[in-house]
N, C-alpha and C positions, 0 to 999 in steps of 0.2 A: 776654255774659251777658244773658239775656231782664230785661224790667224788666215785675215786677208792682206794681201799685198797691194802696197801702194810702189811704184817700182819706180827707182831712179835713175838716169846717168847721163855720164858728160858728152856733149855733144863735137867738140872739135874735131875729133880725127874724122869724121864725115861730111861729105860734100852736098850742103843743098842741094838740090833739083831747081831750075828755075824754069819762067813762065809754066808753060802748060805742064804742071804735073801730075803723073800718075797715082793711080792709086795703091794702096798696099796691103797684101794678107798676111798679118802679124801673125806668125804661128810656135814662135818660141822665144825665152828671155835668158839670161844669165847675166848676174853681178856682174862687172868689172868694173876695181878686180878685185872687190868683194864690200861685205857689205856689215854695218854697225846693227846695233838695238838700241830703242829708247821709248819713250810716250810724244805723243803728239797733241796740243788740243787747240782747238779752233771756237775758244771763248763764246762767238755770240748765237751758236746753235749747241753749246755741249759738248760737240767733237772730242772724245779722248779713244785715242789709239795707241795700240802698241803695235809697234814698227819696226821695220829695217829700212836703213837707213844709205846710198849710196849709187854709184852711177848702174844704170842699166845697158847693157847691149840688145834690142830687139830684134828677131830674125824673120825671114819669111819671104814672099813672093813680089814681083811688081803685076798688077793689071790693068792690063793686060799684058800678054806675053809671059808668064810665069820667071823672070830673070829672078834669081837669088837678089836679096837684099838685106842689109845689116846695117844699122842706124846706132849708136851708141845717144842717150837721151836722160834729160832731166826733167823729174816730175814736178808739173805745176799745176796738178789737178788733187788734191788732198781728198775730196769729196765721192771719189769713184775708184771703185778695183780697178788692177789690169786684168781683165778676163780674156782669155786667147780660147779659139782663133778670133780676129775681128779686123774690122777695115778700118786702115788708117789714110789721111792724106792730106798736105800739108794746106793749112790754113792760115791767115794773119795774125798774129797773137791779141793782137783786139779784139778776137773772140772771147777770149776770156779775160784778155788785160785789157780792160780800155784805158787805164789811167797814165797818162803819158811819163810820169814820173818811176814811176815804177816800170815802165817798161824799158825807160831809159839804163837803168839802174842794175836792171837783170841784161839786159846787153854787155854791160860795163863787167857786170859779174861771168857771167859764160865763158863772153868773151875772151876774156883773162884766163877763163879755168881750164884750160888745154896745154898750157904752158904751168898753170901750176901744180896740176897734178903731174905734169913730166917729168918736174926737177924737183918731188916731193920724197922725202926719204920714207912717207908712211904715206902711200897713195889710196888706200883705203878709207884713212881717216882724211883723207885730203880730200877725196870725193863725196866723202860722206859728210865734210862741212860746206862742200859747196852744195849739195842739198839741201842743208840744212839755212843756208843763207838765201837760195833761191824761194824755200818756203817762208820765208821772212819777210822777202820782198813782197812778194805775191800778197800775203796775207793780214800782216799788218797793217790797222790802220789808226795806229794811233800818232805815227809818226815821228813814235821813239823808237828802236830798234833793242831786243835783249830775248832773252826766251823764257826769262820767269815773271815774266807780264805782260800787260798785253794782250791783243785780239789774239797773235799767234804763239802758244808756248811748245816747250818741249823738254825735258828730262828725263832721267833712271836711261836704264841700261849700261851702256858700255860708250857711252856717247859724250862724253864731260867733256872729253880733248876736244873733239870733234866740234863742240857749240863755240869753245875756246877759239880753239879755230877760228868760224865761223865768223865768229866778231870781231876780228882783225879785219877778214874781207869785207865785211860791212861799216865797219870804220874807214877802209882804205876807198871806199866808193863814196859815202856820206863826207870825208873829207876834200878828195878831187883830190887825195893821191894817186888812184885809179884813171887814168883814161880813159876812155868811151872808147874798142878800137875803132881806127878807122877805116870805111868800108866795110865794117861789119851789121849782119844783121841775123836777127831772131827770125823762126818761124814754127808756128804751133803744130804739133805731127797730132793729127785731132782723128776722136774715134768717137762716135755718138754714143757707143755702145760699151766703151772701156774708158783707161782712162788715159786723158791727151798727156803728152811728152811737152818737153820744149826741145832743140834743135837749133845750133850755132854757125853758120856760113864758118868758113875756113879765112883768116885775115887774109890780106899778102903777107910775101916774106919778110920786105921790111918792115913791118908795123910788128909780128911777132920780134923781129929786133927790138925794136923798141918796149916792146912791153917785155922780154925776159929782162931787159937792164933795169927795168924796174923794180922789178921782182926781189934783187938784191937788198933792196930796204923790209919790201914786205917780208921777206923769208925771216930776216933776222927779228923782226918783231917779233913772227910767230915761233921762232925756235923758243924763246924766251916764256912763250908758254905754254901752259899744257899738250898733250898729243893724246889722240882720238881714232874710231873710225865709223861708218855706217851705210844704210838702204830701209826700205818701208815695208813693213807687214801691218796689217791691222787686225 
């Protein structure tokens, strides 16, 4: 069976663009800093993929003026390839997220995820749960969070740590362990013709203070359980 890719990655170490921004010719990808396997399936159309699972780096042009550009990004478009080359340019995430709770949720999540995959002893499976909780968000709409039911599922591969994971983060937001940061915000890196990314504004310094001391409690949760890692092919 052909394997198409659904591409993922974390968005912190890059800097939105703000007001008027330009457009972008996406003309290469790579893991970082690498990438899981599993099944994916999207219940109320059939959806079952097999995937990689994990943060993306995208590369390529600004236009105008051809400047180098490099976005590191996570996928929250499950329904479309990344086909390169293709024009990207940052949109409102109410493009495709109008629900304000979920959009709150996935901020909380991003947000956070630049700091935890920094201080993650297995950052592969660290970015590969935060995919995996970002398609969660996104997707679910039953209002319970888990991946073996539900609107959004996911198992097999090499990916068990990785959901294990994943469910931490999603406890750690569904409880308001998580903070929302502050000053931060989402915005969708949208392609008509491939498929849109998500893209995390950079906190201030202090607020990343604040959420590494956080961290302290979640890490230890999650040490406690299983370890993972992942990115998408379908």
């Amino acid at each position: 069976m052909k394997t198409r890719m659904l591409l993922a990655a974390a968005l912190l170490a890059a800097t939105v663009p703000s007001a008027a921004e330009a457009a972008y010719t996406i003309t290469g990808y790579a893991f970082s800093p690498g990438a899981l396997t599993g099944t994916i399936q999207y219940t109320p159309t059939n959806l079952n993929l097999n995937v990689g699972i994990g943060r993306l780096n995208l590369t390529g042009t600004e236009t105008p003026g051809g400047d180098p550009a490099s976005f590191l990004t996570y996928c929250v478009d499950i329904f479309h390839t990344l086909t390169i080359p293709a024009t990207f340019d940052f949109a409102p995430v109410s493009t495709l997220i109008p629900d304000a709770t979920k959009k709150t949720r996935l901020l909380t999540l991003i947000g956070n995820a630049g700091a935890l995959v920094a201080h993650a002893a297995n950052k592969a499976e660290a970015t590969a749960a935060v995919q995996l909780a970002t398609w969660e968000i996104v997707n679910e709409n039953t209002g319970s969070y888990g991946f073996s039911t539900g609107t959004f599922r996911s198992s097999g591969g090499n990916s068990d740590g990785a959901r294990a994971l994943a469910m931490t983060y999603l406890d750690g937001i569904t409880s308001g362990a998580w903070g929302t940061p502050t000053g931060g915000s989402l915005k969708l890196f949208y392609s008509a013709t491939s498929q849109s990314q998500v893209i995390a504004a950079v906190p201030e310094p202090a607020t990343w203070a604040m959420m590494i001391a956080g961290f302290g409690l979640v890490g230890g949760i999650a040490r406690r359980r299983s370890r993972t890692t992942n990115v998408v092919y379908a």
